[in-house]
ZAMARGU-4260 file (C-alpha; in steps of 0.2 Angstrom, whole numbers, plus 5000, padded with zeros to 4 digits):
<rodrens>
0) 5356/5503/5398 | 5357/5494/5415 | 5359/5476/5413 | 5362/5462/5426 | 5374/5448/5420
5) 5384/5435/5432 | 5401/5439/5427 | 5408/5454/5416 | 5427/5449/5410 | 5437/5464/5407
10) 5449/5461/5392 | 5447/5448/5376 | 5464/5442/5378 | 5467/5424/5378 | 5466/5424/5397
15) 5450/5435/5396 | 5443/5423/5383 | 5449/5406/5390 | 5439/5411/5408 | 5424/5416/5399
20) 5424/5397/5391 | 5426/5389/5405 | 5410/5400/5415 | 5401/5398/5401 | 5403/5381/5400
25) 5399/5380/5422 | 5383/5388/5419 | 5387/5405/5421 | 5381/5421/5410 | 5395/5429/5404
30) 5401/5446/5394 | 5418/5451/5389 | 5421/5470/5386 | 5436/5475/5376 | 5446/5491/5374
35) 5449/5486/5357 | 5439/5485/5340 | 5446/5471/5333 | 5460/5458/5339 | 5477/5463/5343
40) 5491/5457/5328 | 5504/5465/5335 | 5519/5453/5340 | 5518/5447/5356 | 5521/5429/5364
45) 5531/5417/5350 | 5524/5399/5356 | 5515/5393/5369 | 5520/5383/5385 | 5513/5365/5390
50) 5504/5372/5406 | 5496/5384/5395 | 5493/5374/5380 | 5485/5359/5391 | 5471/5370/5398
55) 5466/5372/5379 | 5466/5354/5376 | 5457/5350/5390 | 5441/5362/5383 | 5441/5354/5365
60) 5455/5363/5356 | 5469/5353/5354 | 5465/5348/5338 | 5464/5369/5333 | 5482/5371/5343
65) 5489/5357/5332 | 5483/5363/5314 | 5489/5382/5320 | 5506/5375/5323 | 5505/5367/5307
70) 5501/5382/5297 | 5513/5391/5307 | 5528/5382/5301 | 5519/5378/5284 | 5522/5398/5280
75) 5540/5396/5281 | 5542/5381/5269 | 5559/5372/5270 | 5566/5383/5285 | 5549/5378/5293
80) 5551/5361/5292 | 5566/5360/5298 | 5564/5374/5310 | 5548/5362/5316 | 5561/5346/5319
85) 5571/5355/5331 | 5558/5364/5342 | 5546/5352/5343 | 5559/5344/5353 | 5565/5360/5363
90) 5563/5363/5382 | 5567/5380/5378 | 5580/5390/5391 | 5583/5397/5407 | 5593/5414/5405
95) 5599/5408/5386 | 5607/5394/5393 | 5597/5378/5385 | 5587/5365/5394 | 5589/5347/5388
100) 5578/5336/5402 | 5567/5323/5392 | 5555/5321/5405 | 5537/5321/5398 | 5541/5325/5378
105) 5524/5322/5375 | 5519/5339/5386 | 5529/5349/5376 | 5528/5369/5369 | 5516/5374/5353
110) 5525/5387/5342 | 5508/5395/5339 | 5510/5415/5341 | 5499/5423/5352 | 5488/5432/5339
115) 5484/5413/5331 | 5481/5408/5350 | 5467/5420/5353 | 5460/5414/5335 | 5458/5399/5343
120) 5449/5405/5357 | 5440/5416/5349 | 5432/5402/5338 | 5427/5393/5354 | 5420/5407/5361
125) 5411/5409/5348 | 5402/5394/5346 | 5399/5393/5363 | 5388/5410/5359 | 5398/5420/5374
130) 5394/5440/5368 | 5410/5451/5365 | 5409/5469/5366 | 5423/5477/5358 | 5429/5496/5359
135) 5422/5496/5375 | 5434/5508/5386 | 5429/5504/5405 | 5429/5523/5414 | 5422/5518/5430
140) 5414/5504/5445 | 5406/5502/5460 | 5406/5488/5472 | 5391/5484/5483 | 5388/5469/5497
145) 5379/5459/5480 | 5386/5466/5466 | 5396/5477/5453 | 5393/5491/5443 | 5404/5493/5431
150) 5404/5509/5415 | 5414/5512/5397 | 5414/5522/5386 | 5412/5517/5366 | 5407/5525/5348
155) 5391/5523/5355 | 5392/5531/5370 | 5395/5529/5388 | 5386/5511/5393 | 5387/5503/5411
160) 5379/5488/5416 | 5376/5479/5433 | 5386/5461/5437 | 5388/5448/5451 | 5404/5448/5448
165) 5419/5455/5438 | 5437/5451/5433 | 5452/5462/5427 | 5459/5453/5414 | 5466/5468/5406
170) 5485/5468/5405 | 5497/5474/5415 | 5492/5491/5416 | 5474/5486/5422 | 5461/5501/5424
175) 5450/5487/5432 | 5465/5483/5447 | 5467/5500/5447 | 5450/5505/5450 | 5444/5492/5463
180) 5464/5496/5473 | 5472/5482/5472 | 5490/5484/5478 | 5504/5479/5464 | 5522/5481/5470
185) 5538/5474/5464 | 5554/5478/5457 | 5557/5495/5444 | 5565/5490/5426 | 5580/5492/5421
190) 5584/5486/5405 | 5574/5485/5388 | 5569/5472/5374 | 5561/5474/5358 | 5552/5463/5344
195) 5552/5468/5327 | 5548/5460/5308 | 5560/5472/5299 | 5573/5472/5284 | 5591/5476/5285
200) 5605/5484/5272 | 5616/5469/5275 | 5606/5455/5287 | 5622/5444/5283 | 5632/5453/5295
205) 5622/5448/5310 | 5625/5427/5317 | 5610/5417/5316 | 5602/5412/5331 | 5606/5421/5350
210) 5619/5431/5353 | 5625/5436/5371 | 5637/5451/5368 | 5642/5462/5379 | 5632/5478/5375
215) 5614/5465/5376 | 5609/5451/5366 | 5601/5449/5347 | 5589/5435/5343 | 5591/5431/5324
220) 5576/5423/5319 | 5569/5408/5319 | 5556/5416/5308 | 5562/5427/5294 | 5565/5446/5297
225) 5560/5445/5316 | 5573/5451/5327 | 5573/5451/5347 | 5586/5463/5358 | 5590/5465/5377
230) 5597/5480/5378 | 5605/5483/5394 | 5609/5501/5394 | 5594/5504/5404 | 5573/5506/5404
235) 5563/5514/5392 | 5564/5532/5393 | 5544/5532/5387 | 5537/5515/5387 | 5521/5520/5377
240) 5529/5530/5364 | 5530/5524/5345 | 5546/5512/5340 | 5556/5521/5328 | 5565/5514/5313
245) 5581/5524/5322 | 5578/5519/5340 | 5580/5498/5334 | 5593/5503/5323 | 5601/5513/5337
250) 5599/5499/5348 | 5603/5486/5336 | 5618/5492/5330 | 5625/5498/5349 | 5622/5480/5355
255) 5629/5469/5340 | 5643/5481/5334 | 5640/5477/5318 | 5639/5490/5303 | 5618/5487/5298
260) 5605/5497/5297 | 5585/5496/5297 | 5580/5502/5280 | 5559/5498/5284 | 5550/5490/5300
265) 5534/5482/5299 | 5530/5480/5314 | 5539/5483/5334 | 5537/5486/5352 | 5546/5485/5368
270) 5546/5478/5385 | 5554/5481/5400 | 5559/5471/5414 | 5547/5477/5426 | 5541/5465/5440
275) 5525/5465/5449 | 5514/5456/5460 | 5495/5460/5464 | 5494/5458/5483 | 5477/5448/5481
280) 5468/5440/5467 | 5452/5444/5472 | 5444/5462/5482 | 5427/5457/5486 | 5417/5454/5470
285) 5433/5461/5456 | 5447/5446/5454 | 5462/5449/5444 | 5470/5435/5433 | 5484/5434/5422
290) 5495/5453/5418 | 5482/5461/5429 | 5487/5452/5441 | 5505/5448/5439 | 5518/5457/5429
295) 5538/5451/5423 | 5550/5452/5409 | 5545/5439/5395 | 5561/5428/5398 | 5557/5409/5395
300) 5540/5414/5389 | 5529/5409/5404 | 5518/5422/5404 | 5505/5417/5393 | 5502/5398/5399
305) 5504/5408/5419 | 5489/5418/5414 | 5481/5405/5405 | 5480/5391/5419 | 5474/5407/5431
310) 5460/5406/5420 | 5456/5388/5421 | 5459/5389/5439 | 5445/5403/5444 | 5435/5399/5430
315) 5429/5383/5437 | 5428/5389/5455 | 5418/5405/5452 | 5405/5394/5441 | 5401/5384/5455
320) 5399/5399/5467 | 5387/5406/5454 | 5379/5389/5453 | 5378/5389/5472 | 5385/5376/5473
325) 5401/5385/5485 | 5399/5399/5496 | 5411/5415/5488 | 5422/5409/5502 | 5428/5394/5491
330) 5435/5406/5478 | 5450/5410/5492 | 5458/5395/5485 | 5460/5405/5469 | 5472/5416/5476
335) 5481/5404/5489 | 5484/5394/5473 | 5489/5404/5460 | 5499/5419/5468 | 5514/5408/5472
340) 5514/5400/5455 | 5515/5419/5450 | 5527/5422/5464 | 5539/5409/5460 | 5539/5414/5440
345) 5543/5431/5444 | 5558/5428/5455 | 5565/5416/5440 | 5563/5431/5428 | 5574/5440/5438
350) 5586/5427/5440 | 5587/5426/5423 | 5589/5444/5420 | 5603/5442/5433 | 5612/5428/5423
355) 5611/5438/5407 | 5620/5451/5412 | 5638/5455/5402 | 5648/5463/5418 | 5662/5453/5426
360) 5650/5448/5443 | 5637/5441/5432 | 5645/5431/5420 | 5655/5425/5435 | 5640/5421/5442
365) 5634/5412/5425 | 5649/5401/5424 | 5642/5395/5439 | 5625/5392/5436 | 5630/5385/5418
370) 5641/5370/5427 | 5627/5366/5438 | 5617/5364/5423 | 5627/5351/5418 | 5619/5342/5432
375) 5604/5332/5427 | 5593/5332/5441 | 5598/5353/5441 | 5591/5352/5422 | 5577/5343/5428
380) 5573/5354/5442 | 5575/5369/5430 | 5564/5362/5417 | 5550/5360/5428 | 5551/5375/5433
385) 5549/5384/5416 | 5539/5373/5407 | 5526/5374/5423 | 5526/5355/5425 | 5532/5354/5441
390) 5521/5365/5450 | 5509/5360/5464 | 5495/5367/5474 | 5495/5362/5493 | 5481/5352/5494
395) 5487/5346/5511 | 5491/5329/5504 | 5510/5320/5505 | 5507/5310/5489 | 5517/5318/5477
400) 5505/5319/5463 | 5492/5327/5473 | 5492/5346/5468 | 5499/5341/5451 | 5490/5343/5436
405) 5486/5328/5426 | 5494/5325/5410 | 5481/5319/5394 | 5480/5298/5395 | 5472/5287/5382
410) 5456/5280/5394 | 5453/5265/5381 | 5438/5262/5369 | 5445/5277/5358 | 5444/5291/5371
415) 5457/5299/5382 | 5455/5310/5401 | 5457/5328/5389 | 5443/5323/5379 | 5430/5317/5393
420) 5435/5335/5401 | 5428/5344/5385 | 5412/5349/5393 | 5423/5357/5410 | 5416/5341/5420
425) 5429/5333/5434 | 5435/5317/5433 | 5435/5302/5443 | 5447/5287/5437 | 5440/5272/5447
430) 5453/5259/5448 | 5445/5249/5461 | 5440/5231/5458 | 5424/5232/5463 | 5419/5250/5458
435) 5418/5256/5477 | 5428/5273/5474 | 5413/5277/5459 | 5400/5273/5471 | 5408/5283/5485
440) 5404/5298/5473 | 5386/5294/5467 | 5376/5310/5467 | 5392/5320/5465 | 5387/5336/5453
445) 5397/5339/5436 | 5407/5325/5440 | 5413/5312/5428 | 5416/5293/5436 | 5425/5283/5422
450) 5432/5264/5425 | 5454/5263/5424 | 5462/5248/5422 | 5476/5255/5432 | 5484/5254/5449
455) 5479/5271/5457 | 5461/5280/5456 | 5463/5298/5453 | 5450/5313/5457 | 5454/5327/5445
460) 5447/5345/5446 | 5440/5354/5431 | 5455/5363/5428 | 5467/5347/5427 | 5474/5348/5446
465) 5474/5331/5453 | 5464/5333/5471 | 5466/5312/5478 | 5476/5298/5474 | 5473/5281/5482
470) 5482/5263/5478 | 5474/5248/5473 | 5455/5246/5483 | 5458/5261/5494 | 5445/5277/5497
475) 5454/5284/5510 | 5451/5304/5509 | 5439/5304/5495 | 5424/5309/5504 | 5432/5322/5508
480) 5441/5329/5492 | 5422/5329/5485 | 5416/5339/5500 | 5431/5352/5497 | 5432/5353/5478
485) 5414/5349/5473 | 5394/5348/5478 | 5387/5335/5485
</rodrens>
């Protein structure tokens, strides 16, 4: 049956289902179409970054992200209490070596796996009444001038329907990226790393924590019976065969030089180290975000909130075109924005596959880096650069904070900015003494003019990014950041 929606989403990931809440709540109508018949459990993504967690907060789900966490370390009883007082004031790592900046505690990492992520979403998604179609297998589509016809396969049969517009959010071996040619280059792997719940003849022989030895490294825990490896020796010689019980013990047992062995596995998979860009975000009427669109080894654990804040970015933008509100020109910015933030994260993954290496150049080249690291403002910079918080879009602006995204603030009168973002309105923070930058912006669609007792007004987009800054009375450049970012 032939069906005409505004947006089909490819994949009921989190980034899958974090884009359909945000076009559900611009307006659009919206149908997610996954391969899968019920949500993924596998292991994948431990925790999640501040980037990625803040674009859940701003839709209504922090209080969900902070009862997850709860529960996560709850399961763990006393090693999750005390495993909780340590990483909840962790700024992770770059290449193993630990980052120590304090700037911003407050935007900190969730440990909430991936799995209880999509819960999350899920629930909002949900209640929200966005359709999922699950073991939906898309075969085929066909781009027109006005729209897109995309088919599947399922235990029903074959389906197809007809939408405006369709996004890939289908991991990094995307059938919809491959189907509508997008380009995806990069660099081959050649290492590979696992993640296993498994039991061992004699855990005690292996050290607690991470190990760098010269075969790879072992990742001990935190969580009981979870092991992590890098192995060096090279790429997977099939990536999409089965784990064996002997392939981690093999692996295991070659990296650490200790005398163990696997004796049952619960659960495994492997990565590689394979990096990869999609050449654009967007063919037409077919976008790409998060692994469809950009692929890396898992180091520092960016790639969840990456593909997470792709989804706040187009989600907002392609509402508005569906709206008509913007011309399908204004979705441009979704790529110009986001590809270097995915550019920037691959080029650190491979840095950090660099540093981690065990041969004579590269731990040369990691004494180095670990002294510079000693440097504060190196920490800082590094930091940033992990945990997301220092990226910036160019919005043509020389004010620093301009192309920022906006950290949650208490707005008075029991409310705070995340909260008054619920909805996926923008925001204006008036700071003025006369109100003049809130009547400025009278008549301004889906956005939010709210009175700050502060000195600086701020224009905030849907998906957190500040878009104008002004001092004290000023409205300089605010006409036209509404004209760019909003209708008028």
């Amino acid at each position: 049956m032939n069906t005409q929606i505004d947006v089909a989403i490819v994949g009921a990931g989190p980034v899958g289902l974090l884009l359909a809440i945000e076009l559900k709540l611009g307006g659009a109508d919206v149908l997610v179409l996954e391969r899968l018949a019920a949500p993924d459990r596998a292991i994948k993504a431990p925790s999640i970054g501040p980037v990625g967690a803040e674009a859940l907060q701003r839709r209504g789900m922090g209080p969900a992200l902070t009862e997850a966490e709860a529960r996560s370390f709850a399961a763990m009883g006393q090693a999750g209490a005390e495993m909780r007082a340590r990483l909840i004031r962790s700024r992770g790592h770059f290449a193993l070596l630990p980052l120590r900046s304090n700037a911003e505690p407050e935007r900190r990492m969730y440990w909430v796996d991936q799995p209880a992520i999509e819960a999350v979403l899920i629930e909002r998604a949900s209640a929200l009444g966005i359709e999922i179609r699950r073991g939906c297998a898309v075969t085929d589509l066909e781009q027109r001038d006005t729209d897109v016809t995309v088919g599947w396969t399922s235990v029903a049969g074959p389906d197809r329907l007809t939408c405006s517009w369709l996004v890939g959010c289908d991991g990094g071996r995307s059938t919809v990226r491959k189907l509508a040619g997008f380009g995806f280059s990069g660099a081959p792997p050649s290492l590979t790393m696992y993640q296993a719940i498994l039991d061992l003849d004699h855990p005690e022989r292996l050290p607690r924590g991470v190990s760098r030895l010269p075969g790879g490294v072992v990742i001990n825990g935190p969580r009981p019976r979870r092991l992590g490896l890098h192995d060096f020796s090279g790429p997977p010689a099939d990536r999409e065969a089965p784990v064996t019980r002997d392939e981690i013990e093999g692996a295991l047992r070659r990296i650490s030089g200790a005398d163990v062995r696997v004796t049952a596995i619960e659960e495994a998979n492997r990565w590689s180290d394979v990096t990869r860009l999609a050449d654009t975000y967007r063919r037409d009427r077919v976008l790409v975000a998060g692994d469809a669109a950009h692929v890396h080894s898992p180091l520092g654990g960016q790639g969840l909130s990456l593909g997470l804040a792709d989804a706040a970015n187009l989600g907002w933008k392609l509402a508005a075109v569906i709206r008509g509100d913007k011309s399908a020109g204004f979705l441009d910015s979704y790529t110009a924005e986001r590809r270097p933030v995915a550019e920037a994260v691959l080029a650190n993954t491979l840095a950090q596959v660099a540093l981690m290496r065990t041969d004579d150049r590269s731990n040369a080249l990691r004494e180095v880096f670990a002294t510079l690291m000693q440097l504060d403002d190196v920490n800082d910079r590094v930091d940033g650069m992990m945990s997301g918080l220092a990226m910036r879009y160019d919005l043509d602006s020389d004010r620093a904070e301009v192309g920022s995204l906006a950290a949650d603030r208490p707005l008075g009168a029991g409310t705070s900015l995340y909260s008054q973002m619920a909805d996926g309105a923008g925001i204006l923070l008036d700071a003025t003494s006369d109100g003049r930058v809130a009547a400025l912006a009278a008549g301004t669609a889906r956005l939010r003019c709210l009175a700050l007792d502060a000195p600086r007004s701020l224009l905030i987009r849907p998906d957190g990014c500040i878009a104008w800054s002004a001092d004290g009375n000023e409205t300089d450049g605010l006409a036209d950041a509404l004209e760019r970012w909003f209708s008028r």
